[in-house]
C-alpha positions, 0 to 999 in steps of 0.5 A: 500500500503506498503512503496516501493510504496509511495515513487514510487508514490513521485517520479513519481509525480515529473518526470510525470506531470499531466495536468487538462485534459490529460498529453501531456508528453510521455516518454519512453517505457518499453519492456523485457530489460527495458526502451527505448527512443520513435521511431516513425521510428520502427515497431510495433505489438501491439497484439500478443500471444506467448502462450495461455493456456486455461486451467483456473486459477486453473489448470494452470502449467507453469512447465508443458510445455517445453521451447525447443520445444515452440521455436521449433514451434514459432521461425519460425514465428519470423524469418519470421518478420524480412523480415519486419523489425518488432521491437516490438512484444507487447504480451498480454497473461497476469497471469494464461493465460499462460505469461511467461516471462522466455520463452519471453526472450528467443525467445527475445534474440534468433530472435532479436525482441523486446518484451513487456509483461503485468502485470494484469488479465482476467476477460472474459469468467466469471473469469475462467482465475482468481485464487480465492484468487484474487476474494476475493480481493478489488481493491487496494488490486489488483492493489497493485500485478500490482504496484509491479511487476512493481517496482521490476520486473515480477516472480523474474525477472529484466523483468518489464510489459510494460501494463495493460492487462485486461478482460471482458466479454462484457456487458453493466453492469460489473460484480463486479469483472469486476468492480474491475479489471478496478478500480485496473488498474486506481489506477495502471495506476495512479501510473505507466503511464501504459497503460489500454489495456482491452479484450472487444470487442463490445462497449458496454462493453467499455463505462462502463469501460469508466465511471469508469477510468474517476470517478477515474480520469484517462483519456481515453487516457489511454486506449486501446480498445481491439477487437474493430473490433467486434462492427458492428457500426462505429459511436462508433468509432467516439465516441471513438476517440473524447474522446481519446480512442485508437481503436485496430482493432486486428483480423488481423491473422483471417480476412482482409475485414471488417478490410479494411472497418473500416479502410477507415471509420476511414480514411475518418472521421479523426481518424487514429490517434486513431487506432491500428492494429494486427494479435491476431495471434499465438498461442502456446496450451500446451492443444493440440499435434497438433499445428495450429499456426497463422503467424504473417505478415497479415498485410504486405502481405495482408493488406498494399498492399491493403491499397494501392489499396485504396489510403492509403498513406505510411505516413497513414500507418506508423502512423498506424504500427509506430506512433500510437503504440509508442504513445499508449504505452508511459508511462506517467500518463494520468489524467483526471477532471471529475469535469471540464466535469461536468461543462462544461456541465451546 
């Protein structure tokens, strides 16, 4: 690590405390124009997409597409969250999958709402959204790229990630380079207080990585849990919620029905507090002519009302929509004693 970020790491050990289990303390949030004080009164999407290029790590040109007519196509659909009085867009296309935070800024500015970008990378789909250079990599040696767009800022910019988006492929066995991704975002989370928000699906991929954060002495409270909404058994939830673990259900823009089952199980056994809910909708495809973008409000033309229906009270979903998100993507180093659940089990 080089000198910048030891003295990061002096400082942030003073300003965050870090408590045996799990640091209580949330301070502040950071979007595209920086720190913000906590609201649980604002409305959150906490998994969305600008713009997802699929075209690999290895091909990827953000030259190659044209700023104007991405807003041409997206602007709309931002327009049409501000009958909801959405606040924070949250958008979880990382490095060589299409971020670009040049482009963010802008549809930032031009509709009003707030956006949060990420810093790390996508292992899933078998490390095609990878650049070589960083399969050679160690973990340190990853997270040091993190740490740094954190402290100086993202492409030369003043615009700093607000998270930790990684990818995996969902396994019960991680690949090494899997492994590696889940190690440099502790070691990043342990210096920064950024979320861990990792690609996952069914639980099975979850509980490694689980393992692997609190060897390295970061607590699940970290973590989010992304596309949980794939894992068919509910009992996982439960699991995941007792050891901290947010629940992002994020198929929003593509299913309604099971999302409302899981959504009444979490209910009935307590553990709203735990989950977060999105659309995984958009997209911009600089890959096709024709543009087949998602809309953004799901949630509250059909989901809420039906919520409703089934006795979902508007305290129950503002913490879903409100409360959750905000706690979810406080920064503040969550730490965690592997040491102390060792003994507690003999």
């Amino acid at each position: 690590m080089n000198k910048s970020i030891s003295i990061l790491t002096v400082i942030l050990s003073i300003v965050l405390y870090s408590g045996c289990e799990s640091s209580k303390n949330q301070f502040f949030i950071q979007d595209l124009k920086g720190n913000q004080a906590i609201d649980t009164s604002q409305i959150w999407l906490t998994h969305e997409h600008v713009l997802v290029d699929f075209i690999g790590a290895d091909s990827i040109r953000p030259d190659s597409w044209n700023h104007d007519s991405i807003m041409k196509e997206v602007l709309p659909f931002f327009n049409k969250l501000s009958e909801f009085n959405v606040d924070y867009f949250v958008d979880a296309t990382p490095a060589y999958l299409g971020r670009d935070v040049f482009l963010l800024e802008k549809i930032a500015d031009t509709s009003g709402i707030k956006i949060m970008t990420n810093t790390g990378f996508y292992g899933a789909r078998n490390n095609k959204y990878i650049p070589k250079f960083v399969e050679e990599m160690a973990a340190e040696e990853i997270a040091e790229i993190w740490i740094n767009e954190f402290i100086y800022g993202i492409d030369d910019t003043h615009i700093k990630p607000g998270f930790i988006k990684i990818g995996v492929d969902n396994t019960d066995r991680l690949k090494l380079m899997h492994q590696k991704l889940i190690e440099a975002a502790a070691f990043t989370h342990l210096k920064t207080g950024l979320t861990i928000a990792s690609h996952t699906g069914k639980a099975k991929g979850m509980w490694p990585q689980i393992k692997i954060l609190k060897r390295m002495g970061v607590s699940p409270e970290a973590f989010i849990w992304v596309h949980a909404q794939q894992e068919s058994d509910v009992k996982n939830y439960l699991k995941a919620a007792e050891i901290g673990c947010w629940i992002s259900l994020d198929g929003l823009g593509w299913e309604i029905e099971g999302h409302i089952e899981k959504l009444i199980f979490a209910k009935e056994h307590g553990i709203l507090n735990r989950i977060l809910i999105s659309h995984d909708a958009g997209w911009y495809d600089p890959q096709k002519n024709v543009q087949t973008i998602k809309p953004f409000t799901n949630i509250f033309e059909k989901l809420i009302p039906k919520l409703k229906g089934h006795g979902f009270t508007d305290k129950e979903i503002n913490l879903l929509i409100k409360v959750n998100p905000v706690k979810a993507f406080s920064l503040g180093i969550k730490s965690y004693n592997l040491e102390s659940e060792n003994n507690s089990r003999e």
